[in-house]
MARLUMVEX-851591 format. One record per residue (C-alpha): residue number from 1; residue in three letters; x, y, z. Coordinates in Angstrom, 1 decimal, always signed. Example, Ala and Ser with C-alpha at 12.3 -4.5 7.8 and 13.67 -1.06 7.14 Angstrom:
2
{site 1,ALA,{+12.3,-4.5,+7.8}},
{site 2,SER,{+13.7,-1.1,+7.1}},
END
This chain:
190
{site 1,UNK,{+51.1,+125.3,+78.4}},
{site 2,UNK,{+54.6,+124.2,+78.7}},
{site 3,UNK,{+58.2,+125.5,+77.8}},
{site 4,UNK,{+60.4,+123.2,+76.5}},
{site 5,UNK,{+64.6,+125.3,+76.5}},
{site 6,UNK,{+66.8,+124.5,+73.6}},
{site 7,UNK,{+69.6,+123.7,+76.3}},
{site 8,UNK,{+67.3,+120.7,+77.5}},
{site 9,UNK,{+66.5,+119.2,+74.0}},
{site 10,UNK,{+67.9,+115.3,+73.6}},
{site 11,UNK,{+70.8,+114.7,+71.6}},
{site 12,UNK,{+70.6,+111.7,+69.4}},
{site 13,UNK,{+72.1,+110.9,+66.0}},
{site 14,UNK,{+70.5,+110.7,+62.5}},
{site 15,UNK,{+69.0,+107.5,+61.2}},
{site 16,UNK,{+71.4,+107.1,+58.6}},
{site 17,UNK,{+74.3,+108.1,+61.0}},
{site 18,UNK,{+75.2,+111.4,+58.7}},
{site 19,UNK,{+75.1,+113.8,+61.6}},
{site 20,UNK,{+73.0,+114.5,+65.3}},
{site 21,UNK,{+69.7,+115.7,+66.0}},
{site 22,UNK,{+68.3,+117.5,+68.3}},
{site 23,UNK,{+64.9,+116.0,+69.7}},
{site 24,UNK,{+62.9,+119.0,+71.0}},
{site 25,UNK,{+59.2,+116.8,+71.6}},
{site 26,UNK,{+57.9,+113.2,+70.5}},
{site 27,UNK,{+54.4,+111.5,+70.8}},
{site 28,UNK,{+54.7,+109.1,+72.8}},
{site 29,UNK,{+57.1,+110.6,+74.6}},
{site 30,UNK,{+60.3,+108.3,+74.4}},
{site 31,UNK,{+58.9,+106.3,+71.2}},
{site 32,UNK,{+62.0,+105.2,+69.0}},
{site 33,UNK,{+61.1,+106.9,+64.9}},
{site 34,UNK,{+59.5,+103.7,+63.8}},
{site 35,UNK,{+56.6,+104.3,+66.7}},
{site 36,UNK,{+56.3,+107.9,+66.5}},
{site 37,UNK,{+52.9,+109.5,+65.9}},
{site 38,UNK,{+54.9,+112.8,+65.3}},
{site 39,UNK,{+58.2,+114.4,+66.0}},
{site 40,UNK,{+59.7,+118.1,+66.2}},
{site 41,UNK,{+63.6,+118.0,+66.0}},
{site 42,UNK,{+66.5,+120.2,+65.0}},
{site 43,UNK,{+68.9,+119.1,+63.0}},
{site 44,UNK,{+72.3,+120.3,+61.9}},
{site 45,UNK,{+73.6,+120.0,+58.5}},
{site 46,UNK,{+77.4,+120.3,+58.1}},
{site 47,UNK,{+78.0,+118.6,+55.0}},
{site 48,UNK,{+76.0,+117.6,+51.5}},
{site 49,UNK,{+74.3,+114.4,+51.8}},
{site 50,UNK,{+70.9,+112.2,+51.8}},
{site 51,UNK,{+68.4,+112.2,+54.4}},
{site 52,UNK,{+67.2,+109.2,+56.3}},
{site 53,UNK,{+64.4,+107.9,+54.5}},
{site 54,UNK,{+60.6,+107.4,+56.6}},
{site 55,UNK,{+58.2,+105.0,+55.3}},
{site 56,UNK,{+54.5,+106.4,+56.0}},
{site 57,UNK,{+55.5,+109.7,+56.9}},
{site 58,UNK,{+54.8,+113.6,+56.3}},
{site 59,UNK,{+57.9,+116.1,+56.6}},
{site 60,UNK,{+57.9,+119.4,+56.9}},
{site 61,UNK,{+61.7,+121.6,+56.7}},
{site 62,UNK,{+62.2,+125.1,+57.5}},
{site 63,UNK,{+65.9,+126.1,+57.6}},
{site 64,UNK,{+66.4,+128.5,+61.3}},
{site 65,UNK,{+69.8,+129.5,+61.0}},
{site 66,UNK,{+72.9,+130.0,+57.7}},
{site 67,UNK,{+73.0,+130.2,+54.6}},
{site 68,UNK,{+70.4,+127.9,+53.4}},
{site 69,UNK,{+70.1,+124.5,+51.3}},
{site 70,UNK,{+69.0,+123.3,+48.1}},
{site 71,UNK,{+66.5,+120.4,+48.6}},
{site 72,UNK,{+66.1,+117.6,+46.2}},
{site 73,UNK,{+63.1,+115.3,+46.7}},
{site 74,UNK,{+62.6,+112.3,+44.4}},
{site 75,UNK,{+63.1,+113.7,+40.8}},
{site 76,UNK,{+61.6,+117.3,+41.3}},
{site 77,UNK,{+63.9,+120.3,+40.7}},
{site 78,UNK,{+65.7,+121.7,+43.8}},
{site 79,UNK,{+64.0,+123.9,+46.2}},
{site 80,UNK,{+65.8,+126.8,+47.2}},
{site 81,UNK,{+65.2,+126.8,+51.0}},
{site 82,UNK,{+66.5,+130.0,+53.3}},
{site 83,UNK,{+66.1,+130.5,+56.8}},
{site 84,UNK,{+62.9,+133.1,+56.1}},
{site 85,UNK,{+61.5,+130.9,+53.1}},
{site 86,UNK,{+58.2,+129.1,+53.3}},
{site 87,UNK,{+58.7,+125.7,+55.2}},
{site 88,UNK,{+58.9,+122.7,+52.5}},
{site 89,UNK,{+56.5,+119.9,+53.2}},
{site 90,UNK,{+57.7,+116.5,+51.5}},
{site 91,UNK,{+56.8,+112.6,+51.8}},
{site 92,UNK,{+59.3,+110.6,+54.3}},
{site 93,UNK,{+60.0,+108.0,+52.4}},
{site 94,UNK,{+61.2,+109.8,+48.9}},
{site 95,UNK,{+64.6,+109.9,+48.0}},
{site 96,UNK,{+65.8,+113.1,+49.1}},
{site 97,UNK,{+69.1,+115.0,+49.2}},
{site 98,UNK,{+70.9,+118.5,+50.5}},
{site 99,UNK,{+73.4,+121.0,+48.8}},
{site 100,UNK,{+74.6,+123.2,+51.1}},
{site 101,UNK,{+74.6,+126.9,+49.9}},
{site 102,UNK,{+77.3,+128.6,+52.2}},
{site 103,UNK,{+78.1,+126.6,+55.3}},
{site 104,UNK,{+75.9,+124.9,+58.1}},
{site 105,UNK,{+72.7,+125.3,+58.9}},
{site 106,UNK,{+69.9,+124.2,+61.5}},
{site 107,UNK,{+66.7,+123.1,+60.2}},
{site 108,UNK,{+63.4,+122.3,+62.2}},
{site 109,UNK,{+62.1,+119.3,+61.3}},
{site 110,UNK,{+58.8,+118.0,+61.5}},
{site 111,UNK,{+57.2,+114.8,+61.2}},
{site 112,UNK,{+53.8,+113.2,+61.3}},
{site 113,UNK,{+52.7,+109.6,+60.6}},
{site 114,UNK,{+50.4,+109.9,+57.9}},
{site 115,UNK,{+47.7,+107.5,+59.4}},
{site 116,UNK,{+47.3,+108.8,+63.0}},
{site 117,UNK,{+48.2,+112.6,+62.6}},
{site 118,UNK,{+49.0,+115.6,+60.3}},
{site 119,UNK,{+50.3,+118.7,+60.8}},
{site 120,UNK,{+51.0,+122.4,+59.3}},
{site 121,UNK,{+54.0,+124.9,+60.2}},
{site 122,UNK,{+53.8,+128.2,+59.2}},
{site 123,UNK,{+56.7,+131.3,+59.2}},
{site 124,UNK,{+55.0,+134.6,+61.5}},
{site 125,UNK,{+56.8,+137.6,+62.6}},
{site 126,UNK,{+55.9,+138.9,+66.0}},
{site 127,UNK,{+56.6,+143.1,+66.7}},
{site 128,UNK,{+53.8,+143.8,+69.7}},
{site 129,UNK,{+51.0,+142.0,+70.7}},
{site 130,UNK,{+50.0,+139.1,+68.4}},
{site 131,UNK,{+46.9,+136.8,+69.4}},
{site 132,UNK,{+47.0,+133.3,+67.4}},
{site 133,UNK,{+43.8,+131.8,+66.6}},
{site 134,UNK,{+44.3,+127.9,+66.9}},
{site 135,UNK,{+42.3,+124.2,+66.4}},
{site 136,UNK,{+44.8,+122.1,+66.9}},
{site 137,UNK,{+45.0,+118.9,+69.0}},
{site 138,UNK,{+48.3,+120.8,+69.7}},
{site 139,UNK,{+50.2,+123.7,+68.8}},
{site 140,UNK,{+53.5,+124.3,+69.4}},
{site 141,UNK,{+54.9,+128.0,+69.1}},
{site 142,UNK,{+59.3,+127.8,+67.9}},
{site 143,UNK,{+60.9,+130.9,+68.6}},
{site 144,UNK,{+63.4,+131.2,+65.6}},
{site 145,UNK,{+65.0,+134.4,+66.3}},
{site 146,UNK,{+63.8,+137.4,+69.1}},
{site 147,UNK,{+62.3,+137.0,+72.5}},
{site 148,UNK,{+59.0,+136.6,+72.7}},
{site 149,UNK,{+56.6,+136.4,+75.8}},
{site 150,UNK,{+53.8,+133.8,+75.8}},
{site 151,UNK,{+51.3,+133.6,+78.5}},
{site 152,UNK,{+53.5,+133.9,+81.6}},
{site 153,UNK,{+56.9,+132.6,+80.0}},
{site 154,UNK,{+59.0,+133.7,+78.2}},
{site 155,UNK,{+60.7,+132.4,+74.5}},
{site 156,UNK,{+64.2,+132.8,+73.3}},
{site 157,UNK,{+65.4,+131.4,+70.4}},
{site 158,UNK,{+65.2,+127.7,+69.5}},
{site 159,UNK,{+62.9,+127.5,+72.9}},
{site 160,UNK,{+59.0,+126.8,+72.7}},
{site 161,UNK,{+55.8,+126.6,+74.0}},
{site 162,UNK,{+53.9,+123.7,+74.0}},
{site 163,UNK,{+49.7,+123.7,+74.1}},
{site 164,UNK,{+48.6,+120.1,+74.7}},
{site 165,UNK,{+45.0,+120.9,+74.3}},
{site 166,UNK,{+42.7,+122.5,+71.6}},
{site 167,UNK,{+43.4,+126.1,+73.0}},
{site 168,UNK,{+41.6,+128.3,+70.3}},
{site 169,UNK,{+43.8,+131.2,+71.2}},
{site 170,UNK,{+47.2,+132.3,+72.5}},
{site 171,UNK,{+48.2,+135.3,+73.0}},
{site 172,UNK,{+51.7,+136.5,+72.6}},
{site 173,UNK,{+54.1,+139.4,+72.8}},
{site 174,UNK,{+57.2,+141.2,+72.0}},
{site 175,UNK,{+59.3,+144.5,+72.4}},
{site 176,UNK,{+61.3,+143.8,+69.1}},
{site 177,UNK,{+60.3,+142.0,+66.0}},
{site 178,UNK,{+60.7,+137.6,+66.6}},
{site 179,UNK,{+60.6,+135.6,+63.9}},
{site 180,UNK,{+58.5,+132.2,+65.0}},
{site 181,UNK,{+57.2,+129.3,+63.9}},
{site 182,UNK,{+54.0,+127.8,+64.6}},
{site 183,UNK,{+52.8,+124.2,+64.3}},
{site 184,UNK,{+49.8,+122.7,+64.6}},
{site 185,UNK,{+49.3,+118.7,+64.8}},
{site 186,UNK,{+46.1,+117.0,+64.3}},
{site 187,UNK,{+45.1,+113.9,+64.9}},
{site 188,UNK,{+43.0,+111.6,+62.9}},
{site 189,UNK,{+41.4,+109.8,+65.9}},
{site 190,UNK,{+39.7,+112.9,+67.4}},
END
């Protein structure tokens, strides 16, 4: 297991230059986006606009912090997406937009190459002891809001742990209720 810290995450601007990123993990590590296997990033949105677009590539959005967005994705109606509404899973290379409802927000971002991996992120509320049963090639626990203690380390928010291996469970814990995330990538080749 390893902790990655918000404070320690790389700065690095969007692909379409509309704002800056935060890159918490790649595979490979230091791949530029067109060489990624997958990515986990945080991004801020200031201001309504398009996203960069992704040829071959699974996204998955779940808004962290304000007042949420409406998502537009190719010609579907807009999804109403809050910071405690199920993550939003689209393809990378469809047109798709933001309205901001009140203000910035942060949204964690994740993204797979459809041919070598694929993931799924999931919303859980920690209040106590929580065990997470896992298959992954490797899960990856976000700490949205709370504290949270994992194995011997300890999560606050925007912080998480990384399990590199197919650990079938993890056991976690808290004193007050956390709101994380949890994602788990698989690979293709295994």
């Amino acid at each position: 297991m390893r902790i990655l810290r918000a404070s320690d995450y790389r700065r690095m601007p969007w692909k379409n230059g509309g704002g800056e990123t935060r890159e918490v993990l790649v595979s490979p590590a230091g791949a530029p986006l067109n060489e990624i296997d997958w990515r986990i990033s945080l991004a801020t949105i200031a201001a309504d606009g398009p996203f960069s677009t992704f040829a071959g590539i699974e996204r998955t959005l779940s808004v962290i912090r304000g007042a949420g967005i409406r998502l537009t994705v190719g010609n579907e109606a807009p999804k109403l997406l809050l910071d405690d509404s199920d993550p939003c899973t689209f393809a990378g290379e469809s047109a798709t937009s933001a309205t901001l409802i009140a203000g910035t927000i942060v949204d964690l971002n994740v993204m797979t190459r459809r041919d070598t991996y694929r993931h799924e992120v999931r919303r859980i509320s920690c209040n106590g002891p929580l065990r997470l049963e896992t298959s992954a090639s490797a899960t990856i626990v976000f700490c949205q809001r709370g504290e949270v203690l994992v194995a011997s380390g300890h999560l606050q928010p925007e912080d998480c742990a990384v399990f590199d291996d197919d650990t079938v469970s993890i056991d976690l814990g808290s004193t007050q209720p956390a709101e994380l995330i949890v994602i788990e990538l698989r690979s293709h080749r295994a």
